[in-house]
C-alpha positions as CSV (number, residue, x, y, z in Angstrom):
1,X,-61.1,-47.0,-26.8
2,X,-59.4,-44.9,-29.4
3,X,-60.3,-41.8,-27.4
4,X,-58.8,-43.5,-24.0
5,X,-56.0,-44.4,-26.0
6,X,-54.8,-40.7,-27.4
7,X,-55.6,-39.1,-24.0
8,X,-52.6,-41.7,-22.4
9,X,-50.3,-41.1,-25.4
10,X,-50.8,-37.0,-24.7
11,X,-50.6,-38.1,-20.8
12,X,-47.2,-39.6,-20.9
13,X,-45.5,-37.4,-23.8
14,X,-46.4,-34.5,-21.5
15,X,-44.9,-36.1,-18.8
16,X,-41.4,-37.4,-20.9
17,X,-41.6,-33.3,-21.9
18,X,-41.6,-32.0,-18.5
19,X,-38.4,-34.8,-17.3
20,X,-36.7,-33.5,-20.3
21,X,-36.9,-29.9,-19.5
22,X,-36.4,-30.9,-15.5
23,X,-33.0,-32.6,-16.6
24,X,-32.4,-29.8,-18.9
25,X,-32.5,-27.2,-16.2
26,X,-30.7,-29.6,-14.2
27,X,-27.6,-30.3,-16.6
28,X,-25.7,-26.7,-15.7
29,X,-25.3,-27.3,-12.0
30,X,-23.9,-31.2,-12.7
31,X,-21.8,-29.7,-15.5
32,X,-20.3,-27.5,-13.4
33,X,-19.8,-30.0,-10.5
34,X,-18.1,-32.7,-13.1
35,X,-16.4,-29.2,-13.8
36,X,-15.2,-29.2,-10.6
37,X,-14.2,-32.9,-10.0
38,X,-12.4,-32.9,-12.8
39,X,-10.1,-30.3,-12.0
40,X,-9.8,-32.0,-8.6
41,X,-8.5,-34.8,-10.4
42,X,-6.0,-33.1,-12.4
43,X,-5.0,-31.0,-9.9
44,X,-4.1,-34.7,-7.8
45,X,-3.0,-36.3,-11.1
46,X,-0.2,-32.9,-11.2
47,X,0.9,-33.2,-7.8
48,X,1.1,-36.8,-8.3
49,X,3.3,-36.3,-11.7
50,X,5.4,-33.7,-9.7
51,X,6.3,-35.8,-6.9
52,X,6.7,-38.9,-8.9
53,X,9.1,-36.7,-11.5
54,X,10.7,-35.8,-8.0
55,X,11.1,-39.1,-6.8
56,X,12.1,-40.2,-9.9
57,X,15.5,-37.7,-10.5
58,X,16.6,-38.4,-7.0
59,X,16.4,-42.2,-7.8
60,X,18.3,-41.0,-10.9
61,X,20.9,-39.2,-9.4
62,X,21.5,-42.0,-6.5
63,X,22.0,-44.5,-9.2
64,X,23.8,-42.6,-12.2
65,X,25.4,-39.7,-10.6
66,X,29.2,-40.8,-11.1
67,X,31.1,-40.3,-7.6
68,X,35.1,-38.8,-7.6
69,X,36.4,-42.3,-8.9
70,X,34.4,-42.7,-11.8
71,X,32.7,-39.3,-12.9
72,X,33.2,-37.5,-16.3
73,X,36.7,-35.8,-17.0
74,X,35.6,-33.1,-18.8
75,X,33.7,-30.0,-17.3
76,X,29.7,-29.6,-18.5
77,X,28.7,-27.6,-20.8
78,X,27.6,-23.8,-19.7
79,X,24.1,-23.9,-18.7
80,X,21.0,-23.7,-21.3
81,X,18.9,-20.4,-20.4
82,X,15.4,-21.7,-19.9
83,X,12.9,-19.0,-19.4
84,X,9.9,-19.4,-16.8
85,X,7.4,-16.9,-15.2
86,X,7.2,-16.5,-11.6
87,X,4.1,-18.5,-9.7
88,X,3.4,-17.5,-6.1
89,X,3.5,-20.0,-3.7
90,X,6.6,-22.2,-5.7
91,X,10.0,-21.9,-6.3
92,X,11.5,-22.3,-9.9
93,X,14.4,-25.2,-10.0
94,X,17.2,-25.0,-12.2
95,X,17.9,-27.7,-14.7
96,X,21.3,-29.3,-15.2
97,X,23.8,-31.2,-17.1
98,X,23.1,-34.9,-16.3
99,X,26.1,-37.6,-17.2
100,X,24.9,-40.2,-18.6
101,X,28.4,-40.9,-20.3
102,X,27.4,-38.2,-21.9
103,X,26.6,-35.0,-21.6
104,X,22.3,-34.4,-21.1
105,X,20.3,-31.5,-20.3
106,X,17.8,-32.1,-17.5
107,X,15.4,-29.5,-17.9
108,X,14.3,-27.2,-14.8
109,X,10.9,-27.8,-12.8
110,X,8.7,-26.0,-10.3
111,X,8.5,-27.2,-6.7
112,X,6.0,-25.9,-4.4
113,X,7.4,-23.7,-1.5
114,X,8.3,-24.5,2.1
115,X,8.0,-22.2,4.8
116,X,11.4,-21.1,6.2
117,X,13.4,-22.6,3.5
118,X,14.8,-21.7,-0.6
119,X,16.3,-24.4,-2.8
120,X,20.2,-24.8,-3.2
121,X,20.6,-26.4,-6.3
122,X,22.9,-29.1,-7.1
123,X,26.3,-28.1,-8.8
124,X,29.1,-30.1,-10.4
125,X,32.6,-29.3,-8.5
126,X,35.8,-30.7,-9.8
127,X,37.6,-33.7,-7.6
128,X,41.2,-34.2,-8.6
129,X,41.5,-35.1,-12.0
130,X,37.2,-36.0,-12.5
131,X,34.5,-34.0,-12.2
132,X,31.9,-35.3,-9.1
133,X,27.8,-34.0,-8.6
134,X,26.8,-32.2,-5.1
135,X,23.1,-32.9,-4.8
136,X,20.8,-29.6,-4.1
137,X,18.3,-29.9,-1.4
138,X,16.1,-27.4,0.3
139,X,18.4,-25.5,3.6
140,X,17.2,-23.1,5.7
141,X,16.7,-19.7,4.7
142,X,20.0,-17.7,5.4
143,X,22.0,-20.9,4.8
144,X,25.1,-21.1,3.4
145,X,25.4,-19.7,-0.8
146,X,24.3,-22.4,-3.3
147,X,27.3,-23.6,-5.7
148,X,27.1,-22.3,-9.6
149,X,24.1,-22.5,-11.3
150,X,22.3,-21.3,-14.2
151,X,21.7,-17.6,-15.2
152,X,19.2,-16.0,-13.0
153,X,16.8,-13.7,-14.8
154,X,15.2,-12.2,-11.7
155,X,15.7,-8.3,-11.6
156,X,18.0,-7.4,-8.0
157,X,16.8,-4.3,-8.2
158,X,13.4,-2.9,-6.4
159,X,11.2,-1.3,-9.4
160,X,10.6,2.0,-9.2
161,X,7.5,4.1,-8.1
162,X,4.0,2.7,-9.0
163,X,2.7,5.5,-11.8
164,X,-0.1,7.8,-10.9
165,X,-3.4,6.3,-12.7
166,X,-6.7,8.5,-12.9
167,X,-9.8,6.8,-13.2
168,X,-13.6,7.0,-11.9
169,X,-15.2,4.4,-9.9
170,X,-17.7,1.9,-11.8
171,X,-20.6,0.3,-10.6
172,X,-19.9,-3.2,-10.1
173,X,-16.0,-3.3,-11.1
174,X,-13.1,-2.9,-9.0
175,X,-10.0,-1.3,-10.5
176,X,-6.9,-3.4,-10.6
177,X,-3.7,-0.6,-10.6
178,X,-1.2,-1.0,-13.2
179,X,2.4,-2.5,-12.1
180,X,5.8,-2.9,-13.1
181,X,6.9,-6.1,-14.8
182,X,10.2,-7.3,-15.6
183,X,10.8,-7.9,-19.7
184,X,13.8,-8.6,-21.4
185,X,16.2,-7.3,-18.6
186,X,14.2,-4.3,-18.3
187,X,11.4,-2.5,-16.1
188,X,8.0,-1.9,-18.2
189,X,4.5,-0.8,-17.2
190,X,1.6,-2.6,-17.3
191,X,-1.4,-0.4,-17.1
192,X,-4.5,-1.0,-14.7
193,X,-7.8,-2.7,-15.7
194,X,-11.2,-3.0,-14.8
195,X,-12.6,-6.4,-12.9
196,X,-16.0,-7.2,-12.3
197,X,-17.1,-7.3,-8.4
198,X,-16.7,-10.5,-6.6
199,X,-19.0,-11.5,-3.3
200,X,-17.6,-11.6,0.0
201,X,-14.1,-10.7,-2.1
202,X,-11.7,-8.0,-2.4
203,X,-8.8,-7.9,-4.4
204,X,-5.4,-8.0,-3.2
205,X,-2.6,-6.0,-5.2
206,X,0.5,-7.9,-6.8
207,X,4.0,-7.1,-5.0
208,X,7.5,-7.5,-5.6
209,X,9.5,-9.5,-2.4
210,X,13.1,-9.5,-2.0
211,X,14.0,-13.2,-2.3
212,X,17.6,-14.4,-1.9
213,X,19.5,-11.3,-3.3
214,X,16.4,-11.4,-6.3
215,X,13.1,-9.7,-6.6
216,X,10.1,-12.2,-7.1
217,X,6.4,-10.6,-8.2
218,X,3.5,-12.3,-6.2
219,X,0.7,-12.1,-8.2
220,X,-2.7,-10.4,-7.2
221,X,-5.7,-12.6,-6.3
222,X,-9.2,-12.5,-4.7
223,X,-9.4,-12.9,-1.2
224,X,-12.0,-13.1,1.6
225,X,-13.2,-9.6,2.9
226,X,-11.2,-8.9,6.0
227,X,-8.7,-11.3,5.4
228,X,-5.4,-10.7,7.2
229,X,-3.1,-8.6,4.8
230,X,0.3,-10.8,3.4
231,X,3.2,-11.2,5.8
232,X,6.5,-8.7,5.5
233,X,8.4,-10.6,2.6
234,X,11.4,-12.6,3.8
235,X,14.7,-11.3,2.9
236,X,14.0,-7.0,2.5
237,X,11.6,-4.3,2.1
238,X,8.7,-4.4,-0.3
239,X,9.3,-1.7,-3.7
240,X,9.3,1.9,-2.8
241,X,11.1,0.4,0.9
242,X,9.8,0.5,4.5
243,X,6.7,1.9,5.1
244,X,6.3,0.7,8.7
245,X,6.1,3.7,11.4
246,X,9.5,4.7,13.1
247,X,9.4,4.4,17.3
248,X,12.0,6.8,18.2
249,X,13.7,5.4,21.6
250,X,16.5,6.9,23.3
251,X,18.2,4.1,25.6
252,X,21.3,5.5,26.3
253,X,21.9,8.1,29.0
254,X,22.3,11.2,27.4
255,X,23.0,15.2,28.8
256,X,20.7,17.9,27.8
257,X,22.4,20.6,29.9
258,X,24.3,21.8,32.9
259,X,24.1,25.0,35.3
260,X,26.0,26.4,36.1
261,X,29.3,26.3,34.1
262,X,31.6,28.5,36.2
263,X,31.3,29.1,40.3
264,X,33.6,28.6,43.1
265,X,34.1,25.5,45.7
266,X,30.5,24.0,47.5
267,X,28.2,26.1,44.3
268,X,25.4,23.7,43.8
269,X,25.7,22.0,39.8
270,X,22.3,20.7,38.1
271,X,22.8,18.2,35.2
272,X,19.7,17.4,33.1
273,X,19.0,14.4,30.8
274,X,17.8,11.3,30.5
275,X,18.3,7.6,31.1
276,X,20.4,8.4,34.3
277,X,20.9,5.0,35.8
278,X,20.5,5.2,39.6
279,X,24.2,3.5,39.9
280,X,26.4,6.8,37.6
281,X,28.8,9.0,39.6
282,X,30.0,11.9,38.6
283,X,33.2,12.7,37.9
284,X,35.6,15.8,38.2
285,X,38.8,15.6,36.0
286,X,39.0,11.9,36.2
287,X,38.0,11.3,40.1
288,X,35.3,10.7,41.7
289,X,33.1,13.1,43.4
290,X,31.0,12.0,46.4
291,X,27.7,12.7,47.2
292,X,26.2,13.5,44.1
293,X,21.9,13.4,44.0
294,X,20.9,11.2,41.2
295,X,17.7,10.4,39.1
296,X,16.6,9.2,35.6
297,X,16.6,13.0,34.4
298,X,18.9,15.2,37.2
299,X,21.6,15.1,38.6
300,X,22.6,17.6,41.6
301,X,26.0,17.7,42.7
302,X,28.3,20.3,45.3
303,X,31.7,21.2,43.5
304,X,34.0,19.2,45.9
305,X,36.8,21.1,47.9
306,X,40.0,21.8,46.0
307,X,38.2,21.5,43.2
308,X,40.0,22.8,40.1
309,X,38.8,24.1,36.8
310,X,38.3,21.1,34.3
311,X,35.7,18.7,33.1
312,X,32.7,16.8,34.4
313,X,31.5,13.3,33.3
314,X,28.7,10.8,34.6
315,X,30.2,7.5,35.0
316,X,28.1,4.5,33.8
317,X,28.0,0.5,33.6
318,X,28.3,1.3,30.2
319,X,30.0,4.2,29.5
320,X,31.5,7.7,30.6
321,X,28.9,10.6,29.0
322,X,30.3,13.3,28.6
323,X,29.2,16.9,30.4
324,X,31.2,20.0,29.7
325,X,33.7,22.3,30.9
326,X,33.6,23.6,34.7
327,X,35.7,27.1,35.9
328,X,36.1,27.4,39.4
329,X,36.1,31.0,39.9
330,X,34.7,34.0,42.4
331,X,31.7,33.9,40.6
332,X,28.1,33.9,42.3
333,X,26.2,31.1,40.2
334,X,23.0,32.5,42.0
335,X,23.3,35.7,41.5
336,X,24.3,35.4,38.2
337,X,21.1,33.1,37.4
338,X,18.8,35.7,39.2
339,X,20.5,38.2,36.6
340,X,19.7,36.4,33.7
341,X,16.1,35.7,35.1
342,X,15.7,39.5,35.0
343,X,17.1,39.8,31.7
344,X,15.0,37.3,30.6
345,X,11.7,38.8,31.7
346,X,12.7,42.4,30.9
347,X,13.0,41.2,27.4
348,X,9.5,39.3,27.8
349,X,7.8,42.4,29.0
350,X,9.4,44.5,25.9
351,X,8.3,41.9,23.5
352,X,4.9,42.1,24.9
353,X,4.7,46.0,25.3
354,X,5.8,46.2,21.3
355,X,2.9,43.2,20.7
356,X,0.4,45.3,22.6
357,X,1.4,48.5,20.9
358,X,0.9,46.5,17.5
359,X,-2.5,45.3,18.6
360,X,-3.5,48.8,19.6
361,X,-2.6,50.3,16.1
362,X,-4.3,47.6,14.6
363,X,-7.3,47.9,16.8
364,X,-7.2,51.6,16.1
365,X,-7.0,51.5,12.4
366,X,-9.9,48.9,12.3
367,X,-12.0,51.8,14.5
368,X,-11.3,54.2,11.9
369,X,-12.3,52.1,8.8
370,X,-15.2,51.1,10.3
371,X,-16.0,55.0,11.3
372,X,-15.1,56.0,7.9
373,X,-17.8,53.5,6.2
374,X,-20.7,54.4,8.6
375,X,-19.7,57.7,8.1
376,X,-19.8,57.7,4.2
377,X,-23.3,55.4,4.5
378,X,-25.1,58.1,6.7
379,X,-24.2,60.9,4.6
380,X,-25.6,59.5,1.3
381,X,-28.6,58.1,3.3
382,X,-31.0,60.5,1.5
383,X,-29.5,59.7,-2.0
384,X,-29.5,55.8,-1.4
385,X,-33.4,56.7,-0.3
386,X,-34.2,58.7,-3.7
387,X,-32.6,55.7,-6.0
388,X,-34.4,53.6,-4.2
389,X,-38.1,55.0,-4.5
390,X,-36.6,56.0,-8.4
391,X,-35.9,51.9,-8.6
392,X,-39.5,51.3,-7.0
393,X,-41.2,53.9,-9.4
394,X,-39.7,52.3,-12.3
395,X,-40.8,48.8,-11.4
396,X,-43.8,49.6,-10.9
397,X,-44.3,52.2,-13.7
398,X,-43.3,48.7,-16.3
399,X,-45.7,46.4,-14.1
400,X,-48.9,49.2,-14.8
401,X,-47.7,49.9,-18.2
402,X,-47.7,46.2,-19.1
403,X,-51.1,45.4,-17.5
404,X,-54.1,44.3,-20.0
405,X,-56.4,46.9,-19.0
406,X,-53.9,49.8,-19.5
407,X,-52.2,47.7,-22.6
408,X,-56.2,48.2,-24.5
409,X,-56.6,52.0,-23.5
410,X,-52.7,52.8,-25.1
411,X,-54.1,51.0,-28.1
412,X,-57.6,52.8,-28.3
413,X,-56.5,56.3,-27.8
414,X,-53.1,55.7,-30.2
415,X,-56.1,54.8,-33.0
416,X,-58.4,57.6,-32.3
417,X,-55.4,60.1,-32.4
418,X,-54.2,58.6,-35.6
419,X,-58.0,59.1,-37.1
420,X,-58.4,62.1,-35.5
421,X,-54.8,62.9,-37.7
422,X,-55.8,61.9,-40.6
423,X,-59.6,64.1,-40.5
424,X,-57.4,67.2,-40.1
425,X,-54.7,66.1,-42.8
426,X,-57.8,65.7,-45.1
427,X,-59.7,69.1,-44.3
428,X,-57.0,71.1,-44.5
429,X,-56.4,69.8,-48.3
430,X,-59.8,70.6,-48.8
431,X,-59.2,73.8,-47.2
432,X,-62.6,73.3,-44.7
433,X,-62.0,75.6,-42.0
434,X,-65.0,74.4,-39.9
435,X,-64.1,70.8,-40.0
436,X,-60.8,71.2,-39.2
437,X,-61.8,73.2,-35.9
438,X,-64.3,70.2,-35.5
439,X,-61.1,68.1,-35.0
440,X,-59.5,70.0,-33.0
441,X,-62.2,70.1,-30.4
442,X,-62.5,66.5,-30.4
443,X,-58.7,65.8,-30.1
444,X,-58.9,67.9,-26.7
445,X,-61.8,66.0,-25.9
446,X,-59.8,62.6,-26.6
447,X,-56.5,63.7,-24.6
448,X,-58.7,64.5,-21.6
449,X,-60.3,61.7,-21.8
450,X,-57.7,59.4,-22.1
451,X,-55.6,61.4,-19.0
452,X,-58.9,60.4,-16.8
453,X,-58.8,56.9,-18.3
454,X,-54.9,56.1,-17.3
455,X,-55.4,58.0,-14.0
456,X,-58.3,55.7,-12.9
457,X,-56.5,53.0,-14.0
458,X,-53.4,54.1,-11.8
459,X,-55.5,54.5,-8.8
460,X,-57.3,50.7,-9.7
461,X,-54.0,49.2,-10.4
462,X,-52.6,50.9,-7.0
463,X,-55.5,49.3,-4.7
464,X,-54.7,45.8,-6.6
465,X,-50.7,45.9,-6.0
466,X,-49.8,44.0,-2.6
């Protein structure tokens, strides 16, 4: 029984373990979920508080602002500077002086943002001999200048460039560029830092927008990948100003030229532009000439009997454009035009007769060069041959020289020469004739056989060598 007993006591404290450690790993993921409610909550609990404070100061202002007949007689004091940082997506409102018969501050609050409008606050104006409260409200963006308020911190002036920032990419981290930041009436610069990757997010760069006369910074945030980029801010152009592409579109009918600008009565004159509307006439020192051919980019018209020298106009809906000068003269327009055209190609053909004459010098003093070179490599053919076989001979001379077989025949013969030395050295102290002819003999016999030695090992070497 005892034994039956301890096995269900193990039984169920193993089992109590493994809930524990199931709720244990269990715990993070509800943590962060109350987390998550919680903030919910307070989030609601802040809008609440905001709209109730809201509700709560207009209620205030219905029932306590004074009106002309009864309102304080005394101006309020100057405004308290109350100092706030910007949040995207609200809009910072003012406090005031409150009378309450007396004087009280009513300190400023943040509302959130609505599209297509800005807040006018509320200002105190002076009524005959008392002082009465306009209420601020949100108007229309564009709407009509908000009465005095308090002092407005924002810079009105775009900061200046972005600084240039060197760094190299990090595994995992997205750099987030430095900006410029407003401080103490001042521009100052903020430097870049590093933030770890997000999934599925990219980060969006803080800007400054042109709100109402006063630059507002829009902080940076994490968006979705591929999310649209933020709209053109309402009011002017981002820092640094425009960066959209320029379309460049002429609307207006407007004269490129005219030909030509002298000839006599019934010479043919062609205007060329742009924008012609189909409805212009041409006119000849302030009348109108008949029968002119007109389309969007030429006009073709006859200079009109008793014509006289003066000016020529195109006569619009909109306006009279301008031509030039005309001289009615004795003068052949064709000819003179077939004149110029032969000018004109006479210089073309010397232009290209000089360009062909360049290209021919050029061509020629390549040919020589390359003469010269060829020349100069044929003639030291031969020695380039001889340092070549020299360069071959030396190569292979070191790769015989440091073989084994040829290293162990230098060594023997360099020790039987120095023996061979020191035998003669020794006999000729000893003044023994005979022995030292003994080694000379055997020195000639050593040279020769060493000469047959390193030849034979040439010639084995030789046969080896790819």
């Amino acid at each position: 029984m005892r034994h039956v007993t301890s096995w269900l006591i193990g039984l169920g404290l193993a089992a109590g373990l493994g809930a524990g450690a199931t709720t244990s790993f269990a715990q993070p993921n509800d943590r962060d979920r109350d987390h998550r409610d919680r903030d919910r909550e307070h989030e609601r609990d802040r809008d609440h508080d905001r709209d109730h404070d809201r509700d709560h100061d207009r209620d205030h202002d219905r029932d306590h602002h004074p009106g002309a007949g009864n309102g304080p007689t005394e101006a309020p004091p100057p405004p308290r500077e109350e100092k706030y940082s910007v949040r995207a997506g609200f809009e910072w409102i003012p406090g005031r002086w409150d009378w309450r018969g007396k004087w009280e501050w009513v300190p400023g609050r943040f509302e959130r943002e609505q599209a297509g409008k800005h807040w006018r606050p509320g200002h105190w104006e002076h009524q005959g001999d008392r002082w009465g409260f306009t209420e601020g409200g949100w108007v229309e963006a564009g709407g009509p200048p908000p009465g005095p308020v308090g002092r407005d911190d924002r810079p009105h002036e775009a900061p200046p460039p972005p600084r240039e920032e060197k760094f190299q990419p990090r595994a995992g981290f997205v750099f987030v560029r430095g900006r410029w930041d407003w401080r103490d009436g001042k521009w100052g610069w903020t430097a870049g830092r590093w933030e770890r990757e997000r999934p599925g997010k990219q980060w969006r760069e803080p800007r400054w927008e042109n709100r109402d006369g006063g630059f507002v910074l829009v902080e940076g945030d994490w968006v979705d990948v591929g999310a649209p980029p933020p709209s053109e801010p309402v009011g002017g152009p981002p820092p640094g100003g425009f960066r959209h592409r320029r379309d460049w579109k002429l609307e207006l009918p407007t004269v490129s030229s005219y030909w030509p600008t002298k000839g006599k009565v019934g010479s043919r004159i062609v205007i060329h532009g742009v924008n012609f509307p189909p409805d212009a006439s041409v006119v000849w020192n302030g009348q109108q000439v008949n029968g002119a051919k007109i389309t969007p980019d030429r006009v073709v018209v006859i200079v009109p009997p008793g014509a006289t020298t003066g000016t020529i106009a195109l006569r619009t809906s909109r306006r009279d454009v301008y031509v030039g000068n005309f001289e009615v003269a004795d003068f052949d327009a064709a000819a003179e035009a077939a004149r110029q055209a032969d000018e004109a190609r006479q210089r073309a053909e010397a232009e290209w007769a000089g360009r062909q004459r360049e290209i021919a010098r050029d061509r020629a003093a390549r040919q020589a060069a390359f003469e010269r070179r060829r020349q100069e490599w044929l003639d030291n053919r031969e020695q380039r041959r001889e340092e070549r076989l020299r360069e071959i001979r030396r190569r292979w001379d070191a790769a015989f020289l440091a073989s084994p077989d040829t290293q162990a025949e230098l060594t023997l013969h360099a020790q039987r020469v120095a023996e061979l030395a020191r035998m003669k050295d020794i006999a000729e102290l000893n003044d023994n004739g005979k022995l030292v002819v003994r080694v000379g003999v055997l020195s000639t016999r050593e040279d020769a056989r060493h000469s047959e030695r390193m030849a034979e090992l040439q010639a084995a070497f030789g046969r080896r060598t790819p």
